[in-house]
C-alpha positions as CSV (number, residue, x, y, z in Angstrom):
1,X,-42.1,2.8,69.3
2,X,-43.6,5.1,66.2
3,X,-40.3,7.0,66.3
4,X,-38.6,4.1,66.3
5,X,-40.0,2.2,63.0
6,X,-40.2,6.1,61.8
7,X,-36.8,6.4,62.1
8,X,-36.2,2.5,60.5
9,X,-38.2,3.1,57.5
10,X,-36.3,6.8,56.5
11,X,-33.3,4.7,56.8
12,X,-34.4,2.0,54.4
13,X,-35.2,4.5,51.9
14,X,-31.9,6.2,52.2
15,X,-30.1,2.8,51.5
16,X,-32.4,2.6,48.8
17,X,-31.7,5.5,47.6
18,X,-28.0,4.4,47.7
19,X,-28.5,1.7,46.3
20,X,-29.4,3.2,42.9
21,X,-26.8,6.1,42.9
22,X,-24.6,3.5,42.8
23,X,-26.2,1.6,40.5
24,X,-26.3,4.4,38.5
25,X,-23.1,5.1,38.6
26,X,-22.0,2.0,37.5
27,X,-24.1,2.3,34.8
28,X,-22.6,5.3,33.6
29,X,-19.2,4.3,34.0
30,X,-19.9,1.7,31.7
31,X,-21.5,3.4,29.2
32,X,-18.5,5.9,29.2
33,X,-16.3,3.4,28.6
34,X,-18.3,2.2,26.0
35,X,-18.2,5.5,24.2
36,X,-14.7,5.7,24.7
37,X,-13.6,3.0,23.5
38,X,-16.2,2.1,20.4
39,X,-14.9,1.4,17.2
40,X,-16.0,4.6,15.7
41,X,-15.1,7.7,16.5
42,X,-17.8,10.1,18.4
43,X,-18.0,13.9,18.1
44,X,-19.8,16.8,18.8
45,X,-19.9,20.7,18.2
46,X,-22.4,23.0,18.4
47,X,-23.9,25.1,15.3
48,X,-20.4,27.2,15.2
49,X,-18.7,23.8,14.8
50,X,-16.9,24.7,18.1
51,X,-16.4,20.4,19.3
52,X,-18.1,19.9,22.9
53,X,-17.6,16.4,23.1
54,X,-15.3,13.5,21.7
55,X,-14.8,10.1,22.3
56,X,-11.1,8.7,23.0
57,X,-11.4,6.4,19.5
58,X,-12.0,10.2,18.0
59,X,-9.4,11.7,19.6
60,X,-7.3,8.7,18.4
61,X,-8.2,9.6,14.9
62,X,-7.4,13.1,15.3
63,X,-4.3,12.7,17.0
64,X,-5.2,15.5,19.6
65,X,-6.3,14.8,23.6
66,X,-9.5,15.3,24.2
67,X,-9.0,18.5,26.4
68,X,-6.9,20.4,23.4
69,X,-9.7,19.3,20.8
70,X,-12.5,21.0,22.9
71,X,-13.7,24.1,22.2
72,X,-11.8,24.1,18.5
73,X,-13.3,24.3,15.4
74,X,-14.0,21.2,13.6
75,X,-13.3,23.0,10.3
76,X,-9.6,23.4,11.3
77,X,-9.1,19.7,11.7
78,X,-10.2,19.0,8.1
79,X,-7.6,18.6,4.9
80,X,-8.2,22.5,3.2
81,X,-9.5,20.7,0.0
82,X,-12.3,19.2,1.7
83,X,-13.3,21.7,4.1
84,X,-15.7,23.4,1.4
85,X,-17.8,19.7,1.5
86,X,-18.2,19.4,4.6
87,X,-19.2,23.4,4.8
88,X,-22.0,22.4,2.6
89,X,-22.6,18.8,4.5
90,X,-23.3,21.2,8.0
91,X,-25.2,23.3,6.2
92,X,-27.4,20.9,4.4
93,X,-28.2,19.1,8.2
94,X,-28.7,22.1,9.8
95,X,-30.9,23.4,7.4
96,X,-32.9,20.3,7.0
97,X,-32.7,18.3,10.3
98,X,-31.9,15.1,8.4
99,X,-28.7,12.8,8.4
100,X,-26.1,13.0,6.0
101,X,-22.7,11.1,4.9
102,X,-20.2,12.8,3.3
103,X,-16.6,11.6,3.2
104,X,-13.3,13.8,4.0
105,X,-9.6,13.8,4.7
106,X,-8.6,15.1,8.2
107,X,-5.8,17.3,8.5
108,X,-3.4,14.0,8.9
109,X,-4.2,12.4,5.9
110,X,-6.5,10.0,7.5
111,X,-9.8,9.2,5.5
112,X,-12.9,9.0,7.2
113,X,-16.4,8.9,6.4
114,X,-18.9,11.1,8.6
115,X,-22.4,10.5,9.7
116,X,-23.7,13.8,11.0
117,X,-27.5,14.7,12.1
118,X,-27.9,18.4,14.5
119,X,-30.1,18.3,17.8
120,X,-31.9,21.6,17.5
121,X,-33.0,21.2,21.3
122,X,-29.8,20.8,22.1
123,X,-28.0,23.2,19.6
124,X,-25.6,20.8,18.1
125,X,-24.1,18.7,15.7
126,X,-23.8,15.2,16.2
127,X,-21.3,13.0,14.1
128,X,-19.8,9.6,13.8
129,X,-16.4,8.8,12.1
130,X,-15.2,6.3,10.4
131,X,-11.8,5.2,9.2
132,X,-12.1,4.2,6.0
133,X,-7.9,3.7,5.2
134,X,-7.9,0.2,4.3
135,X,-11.1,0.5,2.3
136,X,-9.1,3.4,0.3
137,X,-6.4,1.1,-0.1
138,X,-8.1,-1.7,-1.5
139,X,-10.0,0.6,-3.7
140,X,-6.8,2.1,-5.0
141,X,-4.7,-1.4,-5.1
142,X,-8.2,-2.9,-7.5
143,X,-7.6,0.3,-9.6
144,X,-4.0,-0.3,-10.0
145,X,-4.6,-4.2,-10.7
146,X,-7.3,-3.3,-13.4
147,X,-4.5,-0.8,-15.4
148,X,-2.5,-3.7,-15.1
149,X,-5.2,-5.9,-16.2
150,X,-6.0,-3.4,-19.3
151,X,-1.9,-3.1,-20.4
152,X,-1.8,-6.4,-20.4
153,X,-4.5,-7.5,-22.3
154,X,-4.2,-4.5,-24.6
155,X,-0.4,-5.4,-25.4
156,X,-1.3,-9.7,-25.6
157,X,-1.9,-11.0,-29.4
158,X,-4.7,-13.1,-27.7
159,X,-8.5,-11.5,-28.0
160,X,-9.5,-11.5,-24.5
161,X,-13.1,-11.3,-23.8
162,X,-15.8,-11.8,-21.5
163,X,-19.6,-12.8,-22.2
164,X,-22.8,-13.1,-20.0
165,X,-24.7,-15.4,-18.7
166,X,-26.9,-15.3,-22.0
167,X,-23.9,-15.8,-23.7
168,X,-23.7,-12.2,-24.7
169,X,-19.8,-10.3,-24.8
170,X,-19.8,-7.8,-22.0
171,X,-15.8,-7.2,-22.5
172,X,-13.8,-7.1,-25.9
173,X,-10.6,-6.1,-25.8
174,X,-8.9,-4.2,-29.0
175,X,-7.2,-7.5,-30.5
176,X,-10.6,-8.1,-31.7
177,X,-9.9,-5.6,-34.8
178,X,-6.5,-7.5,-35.5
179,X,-8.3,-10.9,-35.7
180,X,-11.8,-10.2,-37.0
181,X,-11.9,-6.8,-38.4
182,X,-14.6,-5.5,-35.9
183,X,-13.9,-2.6,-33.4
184,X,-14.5,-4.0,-29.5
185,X,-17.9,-1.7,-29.7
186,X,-19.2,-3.5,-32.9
187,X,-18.8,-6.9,-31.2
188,X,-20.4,-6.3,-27.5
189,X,-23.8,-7.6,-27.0
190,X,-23.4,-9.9,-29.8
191,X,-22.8,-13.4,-29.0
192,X,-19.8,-15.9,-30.5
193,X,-21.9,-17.5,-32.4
194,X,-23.2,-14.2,-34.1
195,X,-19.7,-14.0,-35.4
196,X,-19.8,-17.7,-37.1
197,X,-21.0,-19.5,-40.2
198,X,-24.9,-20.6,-39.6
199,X,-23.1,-24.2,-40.0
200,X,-20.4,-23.3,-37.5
201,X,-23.1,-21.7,-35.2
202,X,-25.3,-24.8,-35.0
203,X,-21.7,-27.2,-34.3
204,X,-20.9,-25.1,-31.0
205,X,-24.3,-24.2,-30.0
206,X,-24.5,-27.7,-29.4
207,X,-21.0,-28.1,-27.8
208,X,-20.8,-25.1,-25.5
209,X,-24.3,-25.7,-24.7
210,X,-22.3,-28.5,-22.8
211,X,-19.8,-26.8,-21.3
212,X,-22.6,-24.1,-19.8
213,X,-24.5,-26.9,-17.9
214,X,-21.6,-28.5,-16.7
215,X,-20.1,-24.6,-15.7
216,X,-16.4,-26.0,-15.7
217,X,-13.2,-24.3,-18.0
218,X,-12.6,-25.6,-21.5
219,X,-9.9,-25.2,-23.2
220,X,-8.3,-25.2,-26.8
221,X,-11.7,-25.0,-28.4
222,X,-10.9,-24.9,-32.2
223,X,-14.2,-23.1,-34.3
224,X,-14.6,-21.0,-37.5
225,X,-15.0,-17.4,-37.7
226,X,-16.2,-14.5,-39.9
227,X,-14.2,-12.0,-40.5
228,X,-15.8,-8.4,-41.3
229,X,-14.7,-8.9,-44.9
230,X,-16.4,-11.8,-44.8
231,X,-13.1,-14.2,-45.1
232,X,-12.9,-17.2,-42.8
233,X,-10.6,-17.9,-40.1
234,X,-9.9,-20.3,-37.4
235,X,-9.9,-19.6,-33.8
236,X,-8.8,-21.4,-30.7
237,X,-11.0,-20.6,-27.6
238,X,-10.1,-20.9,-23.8
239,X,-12.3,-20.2,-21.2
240,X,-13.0,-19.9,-17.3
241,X,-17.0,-19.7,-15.7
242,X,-17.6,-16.6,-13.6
243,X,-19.2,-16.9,-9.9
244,X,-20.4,-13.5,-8.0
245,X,-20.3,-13.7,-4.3
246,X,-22.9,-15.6,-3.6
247,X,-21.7,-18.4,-6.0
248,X,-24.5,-17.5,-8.7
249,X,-22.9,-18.4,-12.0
250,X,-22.7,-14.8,-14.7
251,X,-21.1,-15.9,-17.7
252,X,-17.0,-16.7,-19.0
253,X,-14.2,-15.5,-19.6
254,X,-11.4,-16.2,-21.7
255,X,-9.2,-15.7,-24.9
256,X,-9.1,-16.4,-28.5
257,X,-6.3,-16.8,-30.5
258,X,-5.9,-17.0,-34.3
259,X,-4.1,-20.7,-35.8
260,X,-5.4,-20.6,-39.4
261,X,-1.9,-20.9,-40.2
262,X,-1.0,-23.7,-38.0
């Protein structure tokens, strides 16, 4: 009978012990998958940059399998112009067993932004990538809307300009010279109504104090002038409020355009 319910109770603990190989198993399939298929790509080399370890979203980025990537130097798989960066970013971890970002061109073009910390137990270097294309893109297509931006206003006969939310010009472009006399440097940090007649000053103090507290776009606002020579002239005014993000209101912006001949 002892042998019997000996024999019973080894067998329990073997299904047991079943039982959570298999559970473990499963476990570890699914994190696999997991770090195969995350939205980042995963890598690994040891301290001669040699890579141990790569995820399929990295290979994906690399446009290598995973079993020609292993074993070759990360280095190689870097655009030449930024492998000196990232010689200095593996150096800089290594040295001080910190995290780092740095961002480089892989050998395809792509752009990516790495995360990198080294395991000293464990000999190696641990990074994350991150393709940054579309953020490059949009970087580059804001760039090429603000030359646009600049020709434009540069070549308009309008004075475009910008101001604060305390009223003060952050942006002047050069037509300023043609209409008042006063370089765009002269001007910023100075308000509109620095550039008016006291009596003109106190008239749209009054009515753009208005137009602030209601935060809406006016238009065709006619007011007087100094020039740096101290002659008068009359200027029309448009403007448009400014919202950041978050809807906070930071200022106008708008143009002037000279009718003291009209």
């Amino acid at each position: 009978m002892a042998d019997s319910n000996a024999h019973n109770e080894l067998e329990r603990q073997n299904q047991q012990l079943l039982d959570a190989y298999t559970q473990l198993d499963r476990a570890m399939a699914q994190y696999a998958e997991l770090y195969d298929n995350a939205p980042v790509g995963y890598l690994s080399t040891d301290f001669e940059r040699r890579i141990v370890k790569s995820n399929l979203t990295c290979c994906s980025l690399l446009k290598r399998d995973r079993i020609v990537l292993q074993g070759m130097d990360f280095l190689d798989l870097v655009a030449k112009g930024d492998r000196s960066s990232l010689l200095e970013c593996l150096e800089h971890v290594r040295r001080r067993k910190g995290k780092l970002e740095c961002e480089v061109r892989l050998h395809n073009g792509t752009p990516v932004l790495l995360a990198m910390e080294a395991s000293v137990a464990q000999q190696e270097c641990r990074m994350v990538l991150l393709d940054i294309t579309k953020q490059k893109q949009a970087e580059e297509a804001l760039r090429e809307s603000e030359r646009r931006f600049k020709t434009l206003v540069e070549v308009t006969s309008d004075w475009v300009w910008e101001i604060n939310d305390k009223g003060e010009y952050t942006y002047v472009s050069p037509k300023v010279y043609d209409l008042l006399g006063y370089g765009p440097e002269e001007v910023l940090g100075k308000t509109p109504f620095d550039l008016m007649p006291r009596h003109e000053a106190e008239r749209l103090l009054m009515v753009f104090g208005d137009i602030i507290s209601r935060r809406e776009p006016f238009h065709n606002l006619k007011n007087v002038n100094l020039c740096k020579d101290g002659n008068e002239v009359l200027l029309e005014s448009s403007g448009v409020p400014i919202f950041d993000d978050d809807g906070k209101f930071c200022g106008f912006r708008g143009i002037d355009r000279d009718i003291t001949d009209r």
